[in-house]
N, C-alpha and C positions, 0 to 999 in steps of 0.2 A: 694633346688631349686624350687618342687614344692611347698614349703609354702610360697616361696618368690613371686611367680610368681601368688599365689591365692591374696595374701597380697596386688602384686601389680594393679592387674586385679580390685578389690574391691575398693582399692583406686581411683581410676581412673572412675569407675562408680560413688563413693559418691562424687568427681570435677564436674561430667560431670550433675547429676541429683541436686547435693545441687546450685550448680554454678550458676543454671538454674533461683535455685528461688530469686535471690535479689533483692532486692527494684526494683532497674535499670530496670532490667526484668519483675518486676510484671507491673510497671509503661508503659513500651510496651507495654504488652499485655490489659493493660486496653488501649490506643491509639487504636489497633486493632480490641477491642471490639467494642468502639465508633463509629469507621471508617464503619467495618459494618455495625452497625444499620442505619445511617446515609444514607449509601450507598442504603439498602434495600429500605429505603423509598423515593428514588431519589434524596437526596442529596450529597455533597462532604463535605468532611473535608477537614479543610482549605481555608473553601470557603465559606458555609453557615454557618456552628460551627468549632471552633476548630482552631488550627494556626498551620499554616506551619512547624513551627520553631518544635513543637512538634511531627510533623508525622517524619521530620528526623531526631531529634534526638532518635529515638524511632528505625527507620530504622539503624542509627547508632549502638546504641546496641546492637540490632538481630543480626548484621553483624558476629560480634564479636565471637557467638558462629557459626555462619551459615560455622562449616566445615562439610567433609562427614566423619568424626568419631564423632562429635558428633551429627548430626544429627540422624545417626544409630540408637543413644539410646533413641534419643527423637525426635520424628516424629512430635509432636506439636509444637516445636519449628520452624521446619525449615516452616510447614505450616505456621504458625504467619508472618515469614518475608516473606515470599512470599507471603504473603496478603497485609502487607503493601508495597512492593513494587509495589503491583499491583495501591495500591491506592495512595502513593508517585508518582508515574510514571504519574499517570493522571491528578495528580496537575499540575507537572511540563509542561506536553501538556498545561495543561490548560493556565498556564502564559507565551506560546511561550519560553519553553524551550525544546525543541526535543533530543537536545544532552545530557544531564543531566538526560531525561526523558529513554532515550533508554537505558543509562549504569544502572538505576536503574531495568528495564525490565531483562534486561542479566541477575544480578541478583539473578531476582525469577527465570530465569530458572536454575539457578547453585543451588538452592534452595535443591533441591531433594523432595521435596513434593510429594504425593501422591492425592495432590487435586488438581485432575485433571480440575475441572472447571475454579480454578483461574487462571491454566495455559493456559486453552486455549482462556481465554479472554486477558492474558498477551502475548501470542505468536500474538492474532489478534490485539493488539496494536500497536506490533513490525511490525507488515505487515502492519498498515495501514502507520507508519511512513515513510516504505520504498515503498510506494505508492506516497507518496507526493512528496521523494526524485525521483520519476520517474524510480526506478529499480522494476518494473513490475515481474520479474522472481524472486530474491530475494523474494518479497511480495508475490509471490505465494507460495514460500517456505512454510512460515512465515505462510500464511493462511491455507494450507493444514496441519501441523505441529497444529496447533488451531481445528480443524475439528475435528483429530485424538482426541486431549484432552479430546473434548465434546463426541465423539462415547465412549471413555470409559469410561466418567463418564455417560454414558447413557443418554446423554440430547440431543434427535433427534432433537428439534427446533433447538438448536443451531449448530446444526451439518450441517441441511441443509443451515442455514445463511454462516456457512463456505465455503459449498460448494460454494456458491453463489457468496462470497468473491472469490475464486479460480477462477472462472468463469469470474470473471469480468477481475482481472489480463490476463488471456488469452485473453481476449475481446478489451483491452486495446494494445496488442499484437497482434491485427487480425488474431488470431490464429480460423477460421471459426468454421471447425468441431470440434475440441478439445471444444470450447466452447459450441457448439449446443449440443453435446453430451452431457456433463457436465448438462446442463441445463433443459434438456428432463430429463435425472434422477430424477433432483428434481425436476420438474412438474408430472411425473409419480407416485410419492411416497410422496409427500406432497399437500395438499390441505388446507394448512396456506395462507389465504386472504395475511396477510405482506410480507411471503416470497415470493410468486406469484409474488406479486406487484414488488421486486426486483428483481425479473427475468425480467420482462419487461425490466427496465431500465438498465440492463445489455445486452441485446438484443440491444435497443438500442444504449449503446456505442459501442457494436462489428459493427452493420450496420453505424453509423457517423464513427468507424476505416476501414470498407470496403467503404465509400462514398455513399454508398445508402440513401441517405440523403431523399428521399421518406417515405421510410421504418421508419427511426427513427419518423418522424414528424407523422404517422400513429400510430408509438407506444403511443407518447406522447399523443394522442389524446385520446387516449384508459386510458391511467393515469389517464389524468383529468378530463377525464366521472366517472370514480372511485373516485375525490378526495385524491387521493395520490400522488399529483408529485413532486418530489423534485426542488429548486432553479436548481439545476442542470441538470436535465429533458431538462426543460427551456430553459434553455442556449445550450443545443443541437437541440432544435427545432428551437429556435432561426439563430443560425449557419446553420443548415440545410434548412431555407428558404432562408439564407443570400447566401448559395454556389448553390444553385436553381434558384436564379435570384429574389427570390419573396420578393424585397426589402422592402413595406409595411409591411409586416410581423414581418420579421427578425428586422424592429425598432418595431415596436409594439410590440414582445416579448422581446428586449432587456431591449427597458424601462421598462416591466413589473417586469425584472429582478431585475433592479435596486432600486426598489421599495419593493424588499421581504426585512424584516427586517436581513431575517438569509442567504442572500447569502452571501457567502467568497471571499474574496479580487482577488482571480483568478476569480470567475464568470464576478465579475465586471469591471475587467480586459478587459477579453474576450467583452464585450456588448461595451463597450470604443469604440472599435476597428471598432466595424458595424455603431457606432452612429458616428463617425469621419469620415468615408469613404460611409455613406452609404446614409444619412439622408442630400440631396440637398438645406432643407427649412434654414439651420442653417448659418449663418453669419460668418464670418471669427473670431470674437470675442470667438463665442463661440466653434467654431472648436478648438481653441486656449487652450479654459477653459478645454476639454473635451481632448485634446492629455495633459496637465498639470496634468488632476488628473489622466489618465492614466500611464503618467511618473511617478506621485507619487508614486502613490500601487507600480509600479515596482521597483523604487531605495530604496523607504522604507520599502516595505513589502515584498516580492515576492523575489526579491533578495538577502537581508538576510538571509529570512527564508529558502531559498534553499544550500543555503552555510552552513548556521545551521542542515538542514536534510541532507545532503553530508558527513558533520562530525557526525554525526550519526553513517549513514548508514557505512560508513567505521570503527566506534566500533563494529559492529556488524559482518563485517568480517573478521575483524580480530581476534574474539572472535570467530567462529565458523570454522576459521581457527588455532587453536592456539592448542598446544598438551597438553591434560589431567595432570596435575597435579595427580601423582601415591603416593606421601607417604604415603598419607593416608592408603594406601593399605599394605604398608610395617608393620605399624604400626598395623595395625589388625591383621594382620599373624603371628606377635608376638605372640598373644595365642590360644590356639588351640578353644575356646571358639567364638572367630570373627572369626577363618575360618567358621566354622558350621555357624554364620551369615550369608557369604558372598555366601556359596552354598546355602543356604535356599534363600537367596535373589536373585541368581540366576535364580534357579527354578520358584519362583513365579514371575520374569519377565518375563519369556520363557512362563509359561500359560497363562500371559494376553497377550502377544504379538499372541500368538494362537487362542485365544480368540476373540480379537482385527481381526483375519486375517479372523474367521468365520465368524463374523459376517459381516465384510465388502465383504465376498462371498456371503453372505443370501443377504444381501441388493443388491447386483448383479445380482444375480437369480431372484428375485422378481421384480428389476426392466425389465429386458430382457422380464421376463412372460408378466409383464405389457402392456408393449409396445406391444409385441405380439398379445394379444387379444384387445389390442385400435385400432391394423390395421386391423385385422379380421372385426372387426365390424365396423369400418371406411368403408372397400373396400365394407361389404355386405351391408350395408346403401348406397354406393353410387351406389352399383350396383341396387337397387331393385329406387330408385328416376329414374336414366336412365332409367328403363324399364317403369316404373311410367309417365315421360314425354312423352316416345316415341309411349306407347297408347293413350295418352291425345292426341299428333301430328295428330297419324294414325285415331281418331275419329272426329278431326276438319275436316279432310283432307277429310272425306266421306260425310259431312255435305254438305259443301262447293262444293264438286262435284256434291254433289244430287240438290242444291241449282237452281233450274231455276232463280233467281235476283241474280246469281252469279257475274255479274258484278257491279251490285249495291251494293253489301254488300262488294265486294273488294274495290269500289272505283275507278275500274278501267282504269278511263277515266284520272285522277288527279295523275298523278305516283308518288307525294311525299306521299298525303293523302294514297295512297293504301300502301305506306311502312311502314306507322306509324300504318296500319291495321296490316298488316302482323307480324311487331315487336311483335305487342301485344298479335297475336294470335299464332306467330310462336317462341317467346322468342328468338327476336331479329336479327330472320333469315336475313330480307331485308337489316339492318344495317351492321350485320356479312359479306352479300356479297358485299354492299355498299363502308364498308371500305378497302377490297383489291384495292381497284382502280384499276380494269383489266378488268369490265364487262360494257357494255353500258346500259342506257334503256332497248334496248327489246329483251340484251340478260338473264337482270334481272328478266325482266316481265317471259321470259321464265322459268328459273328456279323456279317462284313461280307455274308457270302450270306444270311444271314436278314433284315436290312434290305431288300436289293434284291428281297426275296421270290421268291426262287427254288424253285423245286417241289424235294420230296424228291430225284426223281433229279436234276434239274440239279447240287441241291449234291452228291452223291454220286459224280458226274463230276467234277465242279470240284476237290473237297478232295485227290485223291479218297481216297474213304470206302468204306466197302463199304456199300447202300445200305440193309441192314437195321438197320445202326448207326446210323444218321442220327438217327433218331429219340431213342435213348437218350442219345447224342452231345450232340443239342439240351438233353433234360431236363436232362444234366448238367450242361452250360455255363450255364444258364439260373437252376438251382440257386445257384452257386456268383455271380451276380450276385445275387440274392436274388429274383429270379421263378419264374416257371413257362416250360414250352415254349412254352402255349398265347398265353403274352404276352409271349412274348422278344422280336416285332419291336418291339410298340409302345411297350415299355421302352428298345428301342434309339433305337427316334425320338426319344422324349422327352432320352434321353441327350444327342444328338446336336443336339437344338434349345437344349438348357441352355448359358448361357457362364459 
């Protein structure tokens, strides 16, 4: 039995390793070869070199051996089809096939690869499919799962891109702090110009999904001072003048929209919509022309293509709802030679999973530190400018007191002219009390003489006041900022050092 059982163990290696090499399979792996180069230097196969027809029948083959017994024995195989699947898969997006695109995706993950890269740009395919499909949580899956792939192939750029992916699905979700949070990480521990840039524009979809529509058109602004904004950007700043009221705008970005060569059939969707309802100058004809090509994209485009990513996305859960497939397992335990595989492979799962968990502690730790000493030095920067202003205040303040043409240099006679003094010399003090609308005239004038700390009669001459009133004058004005007399100046300082 044991020379039976060596006999048959060796057989079964020389099927699984000679099997490997025929024609069929050399011919794959030259496909795969191609595919990369190709790839490396921003091309596609199938597209700039090379034909379709060839990358799946090539995928076809792989298939063939792609179980998990024989994958065991030959790790470069199963990497090969989960290369080509990566790059079959993106054809398929490419010529609007989603559903055909994602069952080649599933897969490379049923692959069992070790190259961790190609999975986790095949897992952020998968997310961004079910992005499109609108299941936002799924796609955070899908991207978180992608992140993981690149932390352990130790590729940080692409790790933070995932996070970022993550982030945005949240964002997308009006999920506030889960995304703020999320985000702040990777602004704390990356300082990549691209990734930055797509924080922004993840910021701004969370602020267009909470309606702060202020907020998004300020980010967008900040984009295109940098020269990075996407067609998409756009079309949220766009929106965001459009639900603002600031109708000008919102066509002027629309049409801008319309005009990017590489916006997608939803942006222009979306702009349709403002230009239809928004834009007064336009004719019944072409309201006409403009809800026609709007119904187009939708009955031709848009609503296919979502019925197409619907059947997708439901391969995909039912693929990750679906029970393991075990024989394989039974088969290996047959000799005692595959158990010692399956503990050793055990083990050195359980290490990088360890591995895997430190390191995403370390990148925790570091971020936490981060943050820490950014508000340390945030709070003691803002505290030493406070103190900063508020001797610059206290030094005008004595100037101005000592001043004999103190009304002259106030302006004092002109009350608008003296508060465009004051602004300038008080950073904005006259305005600051101007805009509560609760003080008159000359309970205003007053509080600029209670700053400069002028004695009872001085203001009593200055306003003038009768100088028995002064006093009450003060409580009252004082009152109605919500002080006291006795602390109306240093309420006014404090006023006055706040931006």
């Amino acid at each position: 039995m044991r020379k039976t059982s060596v006999i048959w163990l060796c057989g079964l290696l020389s099927l699984v390793l000679g099997g490997c090499t025929t024609p069929a399979v050399r011919q794959a792996e030259a496909v795969v070869a191609q595919a990369d180069s190709l790839w490396q230097s921003g091309k596609m196969y199938g597209i700039d070199e090379g034909d379709s027809a060839s990358l799946a029948q090539a995928c076809e083959t792989l298939s063939t051996f792609n179980s998990p017994l024989l994958s065991t024995f030959n790790y470069q195989l199963s990497t090969d089809f989960s290369r080509l699947c990566y790059h079959y898969g993106r054809l398929l997006r490419e010529k609007d096939n989603p559903v055909a695109a994602m069952q080649v995706f599933i897969d490379a993950t049923h692959s069992r690869t070790r190259d961790y890269h190609i999975l986790g740009r095949v897992y952020s395919n998968i997310g961004d499919l079910c992005h499109l499909a609108g299941n936002f949580p799924l796609s955070y899956d899908m991207f978180s799962r992608s992140a993981d792939c690149f932390l352990k192939n130790g590729d940080t750029l692409l790790y933070y891109y995932g996070l970022n992916n993550m982030a945005f699905e949240l964002a997308e979700q009006a999920k506030e702090q889960e995304t703020l949070i999320l985000l702040d990480s990777i602004v704390h521990c990356c300082n990549n110009k691209s990734i930055l840039s797509k924080t922004l524009e993840t910021k701004s979809k969370l602020y267009f999904q909470l309606q702060l529509y202020d907020s998004v058109i300020n980010i967008t602004n900040v984009l295109q001072s940098c020269g990075d904004c996407a067609p998409t950007s756009y079309e949220l700043k766009a929106r965001g003048f459009w639900h603002t009221g600031n109708l000008d705008s919102a066509l002027c970005y629309a049409n801008y929209v319309l005009s990017i060569p590489t916006a997608t059939e939803q942006n222009k969707y979306n702009m349709y919509y403002i230009l239809a309802n928004g834009d007064s100058t336009i004719n019944n004809e072409g309201l006409l022309a403009i809800s026609a090509q709007r119904s187009d994209i939708e009955t031709d485009v848009l609503i296919p293509l979502h019925n197409q990513l619907a059947v997708a996305v439901q391969l995909l859960e039912q693929d990750l709802t679906r029970k393991p497939d075990l024989r394989w397992l039974y088969a290996i335990i047959a000799t005692a030679a595959m158990i010692t595989c399956i503990i050793g492979a055990y083990v050195y799962r359980k290490r990088k999973k360890l591995e895997l968990l430190t390191q995403k502690i370390d990148v925790l730790e570091k971020t936490a530190n981060s943050i820490q000493e950014k508000k340390d030095e945030l709070s003691e920067r803002y505290l030493a400018e406070q103190r900063r202003i508020e001797n610059e205040i206290k030094e005008k303040c004595e100037l101005l007191r000592n001043d004999s043409k103190r009304a002259n240099t106030l302006a004092w006679n002109d009350f608008d002219a003296m508060c465009r003094i004051i602004d300038r010399q008080f950073y904005m003090l006259a305005s600051k009390l101007r805009n509560r609308h609760i003080l008159n005239e000359t309970e205003t004038r007053l509080c600029i003489l209670v700053l400069l700390e002028l004695s009872r009669n001085e203001i009593a001459q200055t306003l003038p006041y009768a100088l028995n009133g002064v006093g009450k004058l003060k409580d009252h004005t004082a009152k109605k900022l919500g002080t006291t007399g006795k602390n109306l100046h240093d309420f006014l300082l404090r006023l006055a050092v706040e931006k």
